[in-house]
VEXDREN-531052 format. One line per 10 residues: their letters; for each residue x, z, y negated of C-alpha. Coordinates in Angstrom, 1 decimal, always signed. Example, Ala and Ser with C-alpha at 12.3 -4.5 7.8 and 13.67 -1.06 7.14 Angstrom:
! VEXDREN-531052
AS> +12.3,+7.8,+4.5 | +13.7,+7.1,+1.1
***
This chain:
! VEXDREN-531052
XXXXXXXXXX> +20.1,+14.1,-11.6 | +21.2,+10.9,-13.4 | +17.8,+8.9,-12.1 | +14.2,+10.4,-11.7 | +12.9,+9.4,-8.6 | +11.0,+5.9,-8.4 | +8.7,+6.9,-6.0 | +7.4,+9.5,-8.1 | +3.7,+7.9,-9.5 | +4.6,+8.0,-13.2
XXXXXXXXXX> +8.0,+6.2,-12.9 | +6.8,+3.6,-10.6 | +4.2,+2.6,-12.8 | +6.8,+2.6,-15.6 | +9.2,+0.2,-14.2 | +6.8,-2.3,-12.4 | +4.6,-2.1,-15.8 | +7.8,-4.4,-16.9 | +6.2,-8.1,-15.9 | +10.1,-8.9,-15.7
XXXXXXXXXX> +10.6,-6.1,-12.9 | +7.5,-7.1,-10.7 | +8.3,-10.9,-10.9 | +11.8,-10.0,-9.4 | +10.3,-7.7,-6.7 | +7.8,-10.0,-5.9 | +10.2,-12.9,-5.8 | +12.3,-11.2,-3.4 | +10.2,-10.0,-1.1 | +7.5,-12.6,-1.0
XXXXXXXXXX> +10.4,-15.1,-0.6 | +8.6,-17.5,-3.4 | +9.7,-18.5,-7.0 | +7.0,-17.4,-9.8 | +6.4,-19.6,-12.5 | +4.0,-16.9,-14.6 | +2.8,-13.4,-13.9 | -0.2,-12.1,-15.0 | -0.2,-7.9,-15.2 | -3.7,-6.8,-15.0
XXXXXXXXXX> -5.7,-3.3,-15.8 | -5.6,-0.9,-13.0 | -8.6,+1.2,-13.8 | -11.7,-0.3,-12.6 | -15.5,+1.4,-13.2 | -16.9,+0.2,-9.5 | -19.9,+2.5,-8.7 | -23.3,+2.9,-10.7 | -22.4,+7.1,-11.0 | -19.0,+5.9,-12.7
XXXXXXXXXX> -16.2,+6.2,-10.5 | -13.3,+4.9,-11.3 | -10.5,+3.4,-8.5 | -7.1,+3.0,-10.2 | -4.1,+0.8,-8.7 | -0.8,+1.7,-9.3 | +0.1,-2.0,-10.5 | -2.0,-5.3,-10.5 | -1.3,-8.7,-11.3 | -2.1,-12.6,-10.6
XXXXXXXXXX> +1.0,-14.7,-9.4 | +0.3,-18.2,-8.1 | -3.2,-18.8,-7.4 | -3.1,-14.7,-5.8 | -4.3,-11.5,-6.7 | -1.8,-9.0,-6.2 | -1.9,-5.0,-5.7 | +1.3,-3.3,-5.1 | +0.6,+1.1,-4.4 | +2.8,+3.6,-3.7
XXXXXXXXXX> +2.2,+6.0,-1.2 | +4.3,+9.3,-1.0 | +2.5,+11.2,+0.7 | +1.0,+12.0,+4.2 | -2.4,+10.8,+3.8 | -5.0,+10.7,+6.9 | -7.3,+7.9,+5.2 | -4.4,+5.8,+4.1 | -5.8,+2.8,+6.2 | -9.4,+3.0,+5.4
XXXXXXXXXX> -8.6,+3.9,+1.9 | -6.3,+1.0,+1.1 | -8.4,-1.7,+3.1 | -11.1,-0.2,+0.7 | -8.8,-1.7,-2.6 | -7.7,-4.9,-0.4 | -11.8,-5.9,-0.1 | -11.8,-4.6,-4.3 | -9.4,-6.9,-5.5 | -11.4,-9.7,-4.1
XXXXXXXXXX> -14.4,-8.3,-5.4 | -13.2,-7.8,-9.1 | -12.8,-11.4,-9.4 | -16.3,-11.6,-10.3 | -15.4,-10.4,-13.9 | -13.5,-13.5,-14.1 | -15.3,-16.0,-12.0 | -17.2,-19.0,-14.2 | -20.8,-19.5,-13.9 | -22.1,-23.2,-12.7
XXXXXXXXXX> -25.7,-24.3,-13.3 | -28.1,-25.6,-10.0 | -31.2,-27.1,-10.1 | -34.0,-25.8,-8.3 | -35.8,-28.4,-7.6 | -35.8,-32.5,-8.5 | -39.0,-32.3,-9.9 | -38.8,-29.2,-12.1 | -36.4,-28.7,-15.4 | -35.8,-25.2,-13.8
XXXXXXXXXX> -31.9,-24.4,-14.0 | -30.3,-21.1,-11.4 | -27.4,-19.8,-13.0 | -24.9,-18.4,-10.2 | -20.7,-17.7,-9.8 | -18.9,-20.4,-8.7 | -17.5,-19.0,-5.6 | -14.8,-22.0,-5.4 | -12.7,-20.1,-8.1 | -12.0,-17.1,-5.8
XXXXXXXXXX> -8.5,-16.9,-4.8 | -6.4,-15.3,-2.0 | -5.3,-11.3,-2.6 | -2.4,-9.2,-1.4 | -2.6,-5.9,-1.2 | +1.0,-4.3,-0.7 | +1.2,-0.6,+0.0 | +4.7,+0.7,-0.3 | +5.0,+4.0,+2.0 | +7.8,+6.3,+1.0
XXXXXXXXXX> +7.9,+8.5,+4.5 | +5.3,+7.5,+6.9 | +6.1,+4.7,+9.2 | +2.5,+5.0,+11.1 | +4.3,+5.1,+14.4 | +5.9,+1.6,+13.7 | +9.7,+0.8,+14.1 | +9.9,-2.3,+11.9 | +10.5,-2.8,+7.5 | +7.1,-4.2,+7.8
XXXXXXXXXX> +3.7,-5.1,+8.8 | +1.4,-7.6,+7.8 | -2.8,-7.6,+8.4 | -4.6,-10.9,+8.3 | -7.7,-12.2,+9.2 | -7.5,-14.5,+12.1 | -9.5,-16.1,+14.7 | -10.3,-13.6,+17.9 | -9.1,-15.7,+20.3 | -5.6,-15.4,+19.0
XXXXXXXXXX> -5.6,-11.5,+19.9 | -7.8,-12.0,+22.8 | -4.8,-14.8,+24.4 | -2.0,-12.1,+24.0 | -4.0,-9.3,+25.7 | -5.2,-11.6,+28.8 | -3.4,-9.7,+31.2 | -4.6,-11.7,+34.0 | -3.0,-14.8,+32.2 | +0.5,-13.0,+31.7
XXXXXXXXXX> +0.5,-11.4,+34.6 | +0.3,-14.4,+37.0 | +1.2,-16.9,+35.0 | +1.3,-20.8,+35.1 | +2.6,-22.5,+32.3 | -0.2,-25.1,+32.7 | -2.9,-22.7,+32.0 | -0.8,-20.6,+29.0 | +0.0,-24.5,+27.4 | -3.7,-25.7,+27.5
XXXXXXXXXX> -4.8,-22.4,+26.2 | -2.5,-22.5,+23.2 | -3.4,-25.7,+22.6 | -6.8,-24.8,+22.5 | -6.4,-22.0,+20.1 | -4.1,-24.0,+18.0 | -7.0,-26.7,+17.2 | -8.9,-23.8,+16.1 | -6.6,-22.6,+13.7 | -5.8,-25.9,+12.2
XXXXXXXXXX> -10.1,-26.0,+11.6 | -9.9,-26.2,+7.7 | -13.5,-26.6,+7.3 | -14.9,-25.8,+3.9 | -11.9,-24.3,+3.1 | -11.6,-21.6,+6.5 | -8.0,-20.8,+6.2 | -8.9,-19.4,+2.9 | -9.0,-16.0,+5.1 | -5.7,-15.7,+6.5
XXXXXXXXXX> -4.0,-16.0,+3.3 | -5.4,-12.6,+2.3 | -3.2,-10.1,+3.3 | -2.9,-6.4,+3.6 | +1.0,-5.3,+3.9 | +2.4,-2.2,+5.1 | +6.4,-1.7,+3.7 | +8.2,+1.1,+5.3 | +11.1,+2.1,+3.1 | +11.5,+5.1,+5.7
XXXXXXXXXX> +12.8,+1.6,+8.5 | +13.7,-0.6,+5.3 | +16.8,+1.7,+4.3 | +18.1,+2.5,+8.3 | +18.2,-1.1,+8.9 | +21.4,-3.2,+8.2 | +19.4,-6.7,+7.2 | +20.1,-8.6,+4.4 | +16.8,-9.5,+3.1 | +17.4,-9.4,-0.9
XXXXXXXXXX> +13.9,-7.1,-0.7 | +15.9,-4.4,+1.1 | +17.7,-3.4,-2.4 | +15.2,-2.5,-3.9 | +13.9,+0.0,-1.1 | +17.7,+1.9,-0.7 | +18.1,+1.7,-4.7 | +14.3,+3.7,-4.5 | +16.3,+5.9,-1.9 | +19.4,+6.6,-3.8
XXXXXXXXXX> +17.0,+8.0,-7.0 | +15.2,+10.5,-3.8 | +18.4,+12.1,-4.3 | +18.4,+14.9,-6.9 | +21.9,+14.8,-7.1 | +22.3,+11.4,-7.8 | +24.6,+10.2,-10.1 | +25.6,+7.3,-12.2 | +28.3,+6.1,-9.6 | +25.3,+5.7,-7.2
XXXXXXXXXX> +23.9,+2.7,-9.0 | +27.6,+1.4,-9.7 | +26.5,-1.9,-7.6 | +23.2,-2.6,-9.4 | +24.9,-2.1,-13.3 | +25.6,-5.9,-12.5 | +21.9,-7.0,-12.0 | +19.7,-6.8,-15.1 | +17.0,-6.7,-13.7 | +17.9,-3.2,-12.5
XXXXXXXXXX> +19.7,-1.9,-15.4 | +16.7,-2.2,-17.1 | +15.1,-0.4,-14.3 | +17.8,+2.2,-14.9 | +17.2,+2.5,-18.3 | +13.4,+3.2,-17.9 | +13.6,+6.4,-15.7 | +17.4,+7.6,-17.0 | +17.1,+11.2,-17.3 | +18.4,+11.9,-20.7
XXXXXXXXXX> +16.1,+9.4,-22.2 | +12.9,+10.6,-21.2 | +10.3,+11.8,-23.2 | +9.1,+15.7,-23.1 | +6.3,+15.0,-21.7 | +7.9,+12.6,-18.9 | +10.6,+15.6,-18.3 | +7.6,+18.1,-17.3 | +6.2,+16.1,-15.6 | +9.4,+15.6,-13.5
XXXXXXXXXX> +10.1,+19.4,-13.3 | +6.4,+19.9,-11.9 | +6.9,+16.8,-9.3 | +10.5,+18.5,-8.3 | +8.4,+21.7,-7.8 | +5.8,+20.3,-5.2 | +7.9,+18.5,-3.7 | +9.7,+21.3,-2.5 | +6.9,+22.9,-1.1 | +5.7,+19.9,+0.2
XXXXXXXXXX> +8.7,+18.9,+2.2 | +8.7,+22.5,+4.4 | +4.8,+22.1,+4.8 | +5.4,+18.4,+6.2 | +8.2,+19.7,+8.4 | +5.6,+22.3,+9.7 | +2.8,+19.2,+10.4 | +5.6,+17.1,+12.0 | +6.4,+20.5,+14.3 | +2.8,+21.2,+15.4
XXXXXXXXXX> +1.8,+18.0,+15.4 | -0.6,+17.5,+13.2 | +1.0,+14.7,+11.6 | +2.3,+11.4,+14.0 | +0.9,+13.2,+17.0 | -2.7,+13.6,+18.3 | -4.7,+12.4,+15.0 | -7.8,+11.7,+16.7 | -8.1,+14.8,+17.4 | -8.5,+15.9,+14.3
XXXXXXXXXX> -11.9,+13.9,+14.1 | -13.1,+14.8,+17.4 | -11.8,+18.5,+17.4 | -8.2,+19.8,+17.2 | -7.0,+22.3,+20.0 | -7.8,+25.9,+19.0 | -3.9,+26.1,+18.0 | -3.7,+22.8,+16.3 | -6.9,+24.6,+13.8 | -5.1,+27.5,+13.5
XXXXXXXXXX> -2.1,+25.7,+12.7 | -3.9,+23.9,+10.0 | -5.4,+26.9,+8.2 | -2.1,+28.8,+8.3 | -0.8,+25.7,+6.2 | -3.2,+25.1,+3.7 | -3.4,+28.8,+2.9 | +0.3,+28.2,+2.1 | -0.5,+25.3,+0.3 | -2.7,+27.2,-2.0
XXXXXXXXXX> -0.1,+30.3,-2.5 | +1.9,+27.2,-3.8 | -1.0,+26.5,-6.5 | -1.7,+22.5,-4.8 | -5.0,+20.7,-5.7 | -7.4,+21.2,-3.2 | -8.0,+17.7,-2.7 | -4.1,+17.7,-1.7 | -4.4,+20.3,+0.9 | -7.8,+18.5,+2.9
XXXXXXXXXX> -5.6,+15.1,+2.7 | -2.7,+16.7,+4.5 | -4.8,+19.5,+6.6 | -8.1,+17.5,+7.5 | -9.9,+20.5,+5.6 | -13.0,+20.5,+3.8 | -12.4,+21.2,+0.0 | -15.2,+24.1,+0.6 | -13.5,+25.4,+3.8 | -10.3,+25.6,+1.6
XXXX> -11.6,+27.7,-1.3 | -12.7,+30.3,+1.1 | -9.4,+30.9,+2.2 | -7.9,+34.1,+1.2
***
């Protein structure tokens, strides 16, 4: 192995920790030059009983708060979980927000002391997922807020169905007005985006998009036989060689190294167990069910795995993400 994988957590944080490295991805794939970048702290204290929520990378580009995360694994609260940090990153602008004065009253000298809420600015929360596609077929898929009536033209069926241009044109029309409303500042919500990249599509697809590098470079270092001719193509960009040079093999550190060997080691569990979700269907098949009750098979299915999961010595909290176990139900298996 001439690269350690960049999808592994510890490398990924390594090489977009460089503010030169995330400027570049962010340039590419946002499509938009960035004058300055501003890396922020990732561990955040959020909850009176101490937790802590850490990002994989955050930063302020242009007027934006920006979370990128990696996501390797299966994970059944991946959309809950991640629209969790997306409503966060507004939220921790109140660290940084300044304080304005009002007066009460005309009458009285008595002064209120409150944020100034005109300061908050737009986030983007981008989640790059290694493997799972969640059932699409594109590179990726952006979440905004928007008015209802947008969603509610496209599924009129009884407008589509029948249609009359005269009706579909006045009722775009319509909805357009509304989403040209800027009042007090309304469009302030649809610049806040949650973004779903699918390097799984990115790296099947031919395009040309300069963002699609970095998703088959990520690919390449998947490869545990990769070697240094692999990366022949990016040795001219230096932006990547100094990726390269961050997660070269024979220059990381001891503790780095085990880490790497351990990763290697679960992964190769890991990969048969997923084929074995994919097979029974537990994963990309019937997930409600596994809220509302799985089959008597499908259970089965799932105990037989995370008993093999715990032969392989997995954290617990890893086997209920991937089995929809409890971490209670899991320690009682023999």
């Amino acid at each position: 192995m001439y690269l350690a994988p960049l999808n592994y957590d510890r490398f990924f944080k390594k090489v977009f920790s460089n503010k030169a490295i995330s400027k570049r991805f962010l340039e590419d794939f946002l499509e938009v030059t960035i004058e300055e970048i501003e890396i922020l702290k990732e561990k955040h204290r959020i909850t009176d009983d101490a937790s802590v929520v850490e990002f994989d990378f955050r930063c302020k580009i242009n007027g934006a708060y920006i979370i990128i995360d990696m996501q390797q694994w299966y994970k059944m609260d991946v959309i809950k979980r991640f629209h969790l940090y997306h409503a966060l990153n507004s939220s921790l602008q109140l660290e940084t927000l300044p304080v304005k004065q009002l007066a009460l009253d005309k009458t009285s000298k008595k002064i209120k002391k409150t944020k100034d809420y005109h300061y908050v600015e737009p986030v983007l929360t981008i989640i790059w997922m290694v493997d799972d596609t969640l059932g699409f077929d594109e590179n990726y898929i952006s979440y905004a807020l928007s008015p209802e009536v947008t969603v509610k033209f496209i599924k009129d069926k009884k407008l589509w169905e029948n249609p009359e241009l005269t009706k579909i044109i006045t009722e775009q029309q319509r909805i357009l007005a509304i989403l040209k409303n800027d009042t007090k500042g309304i469009s302030f919500l649809a610049n806040n985006k949650l973004i779903f990249l699918f390097q799984k599509n990115i790296v099947k697809n031919k395009r040309l998009e300069k963002y699609v590098r970095w998703f088959q470079f990520a690919e390449k270092t998947k490869n545990k036989q990769n070697e240094e001719k692999d990366f022949k193509e990016y040795q001219r960009d230096e932006i990547f060689v100094e990726i390269i040079n961050r997660i070269t093999q024979e220059k990381l550190s001891n503790d780095e190294y085990t880490y790497l060997q351990d990763q290697e080691e679960f992964w190769e569990n890991y990969t048969e167990i997923t084929e074995r979700l994919y097979n029974s269907g537990l994963i990309d098949g019937e997930k409600k069910g596994r809220e509302e009750g799985r089959e008597e098979g499908r259970e089965e299915e799932g105990l037989i795995i995370a008993k093999k999961m715990r032969r392989a010595n997995i954290d617990f909290a890893v086997i209920s993400d991937v089995t929809g176990l409890s971490e209670l139900q899991i320690s009682q298996l023999n």
